[in-house]
N, C-alpha and C positions, 0 to 999 in steps of 0.2 A: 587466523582462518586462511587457509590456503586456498589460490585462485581455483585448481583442480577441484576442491572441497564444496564450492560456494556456489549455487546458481541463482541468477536474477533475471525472473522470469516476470512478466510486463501483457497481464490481459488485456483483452481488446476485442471490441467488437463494434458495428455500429447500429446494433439496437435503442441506443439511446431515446428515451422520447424526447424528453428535454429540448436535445439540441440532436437530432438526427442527424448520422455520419460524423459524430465528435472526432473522434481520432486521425481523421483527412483532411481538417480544416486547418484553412491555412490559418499558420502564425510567421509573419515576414519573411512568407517565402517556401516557410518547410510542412509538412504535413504534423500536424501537434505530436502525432505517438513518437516521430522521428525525433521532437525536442527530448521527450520522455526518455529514449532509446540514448539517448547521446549524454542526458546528465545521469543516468545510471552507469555509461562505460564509461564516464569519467570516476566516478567512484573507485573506478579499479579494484575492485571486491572479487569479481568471477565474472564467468559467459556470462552474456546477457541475451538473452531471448525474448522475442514477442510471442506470445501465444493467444492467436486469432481464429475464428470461423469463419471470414470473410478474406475473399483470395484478392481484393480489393487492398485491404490490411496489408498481407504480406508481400503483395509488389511493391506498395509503398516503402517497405521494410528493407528490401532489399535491394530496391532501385536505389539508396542512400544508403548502401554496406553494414545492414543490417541482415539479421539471423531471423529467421519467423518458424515458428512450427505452427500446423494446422491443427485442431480440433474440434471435436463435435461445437454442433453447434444447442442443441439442448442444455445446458450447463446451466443449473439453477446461481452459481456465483462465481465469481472471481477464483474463491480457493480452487471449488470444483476444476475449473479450465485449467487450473495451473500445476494441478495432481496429474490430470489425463497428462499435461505435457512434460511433468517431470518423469511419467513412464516412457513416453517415447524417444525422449530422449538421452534417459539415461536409465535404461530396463536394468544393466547389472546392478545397479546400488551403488554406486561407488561415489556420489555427492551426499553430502551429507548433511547441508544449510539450505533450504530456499528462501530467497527474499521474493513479496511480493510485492510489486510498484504499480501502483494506481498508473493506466494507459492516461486518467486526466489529470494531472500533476505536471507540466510542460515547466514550470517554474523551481522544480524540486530542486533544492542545493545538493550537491554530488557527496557533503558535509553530514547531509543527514541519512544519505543513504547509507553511509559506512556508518555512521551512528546504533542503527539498529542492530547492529551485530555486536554490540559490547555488552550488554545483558547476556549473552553465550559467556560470558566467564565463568558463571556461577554453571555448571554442571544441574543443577535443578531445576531450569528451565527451560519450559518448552516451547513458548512461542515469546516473542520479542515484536515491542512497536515503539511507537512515537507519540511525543504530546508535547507543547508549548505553554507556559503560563499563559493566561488571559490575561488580555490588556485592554480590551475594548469595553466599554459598562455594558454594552449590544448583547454581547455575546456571553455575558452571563445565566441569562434569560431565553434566547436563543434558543429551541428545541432542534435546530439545523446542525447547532455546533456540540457535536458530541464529547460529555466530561469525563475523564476518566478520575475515579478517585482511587487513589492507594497508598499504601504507607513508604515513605523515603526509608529509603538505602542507602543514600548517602544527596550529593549536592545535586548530582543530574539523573537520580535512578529512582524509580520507583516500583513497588508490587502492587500489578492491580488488584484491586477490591471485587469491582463495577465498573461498569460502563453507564451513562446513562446520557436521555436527552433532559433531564430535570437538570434546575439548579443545584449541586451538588459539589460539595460539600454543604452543609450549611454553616454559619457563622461566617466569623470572621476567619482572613486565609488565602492564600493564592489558591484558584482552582485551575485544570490542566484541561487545553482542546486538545484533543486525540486524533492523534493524524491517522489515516488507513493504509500506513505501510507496515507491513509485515516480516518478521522473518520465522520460519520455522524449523525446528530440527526435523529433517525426513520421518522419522516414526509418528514423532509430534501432529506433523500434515495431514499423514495415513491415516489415524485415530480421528482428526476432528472430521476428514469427510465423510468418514463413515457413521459418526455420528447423527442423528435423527434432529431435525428442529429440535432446540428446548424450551420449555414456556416463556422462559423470560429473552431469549433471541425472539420469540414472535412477540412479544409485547411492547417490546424497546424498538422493535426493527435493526435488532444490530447483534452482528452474526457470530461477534466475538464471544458476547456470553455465553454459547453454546459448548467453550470450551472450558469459561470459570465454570459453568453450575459441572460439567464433567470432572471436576477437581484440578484440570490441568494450571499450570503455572502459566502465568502472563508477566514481564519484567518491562518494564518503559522506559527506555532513553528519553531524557526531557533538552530539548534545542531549543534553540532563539527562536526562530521563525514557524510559524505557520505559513508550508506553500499553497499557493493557489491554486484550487479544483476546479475547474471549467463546466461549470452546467447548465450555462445558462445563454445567452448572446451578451448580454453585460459582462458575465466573465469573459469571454473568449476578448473582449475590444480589452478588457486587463491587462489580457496577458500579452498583446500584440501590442500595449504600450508598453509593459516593462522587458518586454526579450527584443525591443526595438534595437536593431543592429549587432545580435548576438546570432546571427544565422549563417555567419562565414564558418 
């Protein structure tokens, strides 16, 4: 995948309830979308963009030699914001991969950003993500921790099935947390935002189905690590103990 080809584009905004203004909060130092911003252009995959509603965001962005495009601020989700911004910033077509990176992910390894783009070998699929074995007994049970089931491809690839917050699989078996990084082929993106909620996206609360029950193809790089999502104030003291002296 060529860097010209590839864009990693990094929504944001600071509607959060949770933890209101997530993306400016400090982690030792730096503004969190900036940690997100920096282990994405370490990946060295393509541009990297923040795509924000808040002009708050993008000075942050670029006050630390970042890129930021603006967009609406009505955007029912992440893909939504990241479609608006892959037209403005690249209206002739000529990218042809978008990766999406969670703005709360500050702990993301640069390992598994490149990761998602190895399900692109295969020509039949259209969107590409991420999932980890479970380790924890918690997190089986866990309605928080989203499982993806689907059948192996080989030792780190799978085809998703589902999505779900049930325990799933059942039996005995490794089951997969499903991390919410994305990558999609251009047509791929176009098709699912124009797509309408589908029954089972509003039932699960998870937005990826919308593109199984569509027929489209889902492929999942499976990595070591589940990184850390900040949503909480408990998170956020996490992450500011483990990126403790990572801010040079």
């Amino acid at each position: 995948m060529t860097k010209t080809r590839a864009l990693v584009l990094i929504p944001a905004r600071m509607a959060a309830t949770r933890l209101p203004g997530k993306p400016l909060l400090d982690i030792g130092g730096l503004p969190m979308i900036v940690h997100v911003l920096r282990r994405a252009t370490e990946a060295q995959i393509g541009r990297v963009v923040v795509a924000t509603d808040a002009p708050e965001i993008a000075r942050a962005v670029t006050a630390h030699g970042g890129e930021a495009v603006m967009t609406r601020a009505d955007h029912p989700s992440g893909s939504d914001r990241i479609f608006e911004a892959l037209q403005t910033i690249d209206g002739a077509g000529e990218i042809e991969t978008v990766i999406n990176v969670q703005g709360d992910l500050p702990t993301i390894e640069p390992a598994a950003v490149r990761a998602v783009l190895s399900p692109f070998d295969d020509p039949q699929v259209d969107i590409a993500t991420l999932a980890a074995v479970i380790t924890k007994d918690d997190e089986h049970t866990n309605p928080n921790v989203v499982k993806v089931v689907g059948s192996k491809l080989g030792p780190a690839r799978l085809r998703a099935l589902y999505f779900t917050r049930a325990t799933a699989p059942y039996g005995d078996g490794p089951r997969y947390h499903h991390i919410g990084l994305y990558a999609y082929r251009r047509s791929a993106l176009a098709r699912f935002v124009a797509l309408p909620p589908s029954p089972l996206e509003i039932r699960e609360k998870l937005e990826q189905l919308r593109a199984l029950e569509a027929g489209m193809r889902i492929d999942v790089a499976v990595v070591d690590t589940v990184p850390l999502g900040v949503d909480t104030p408990h998170d956020l003291e996490t992450a500011r103990t483990m990126l403790a002296g990572k801010t040079s």
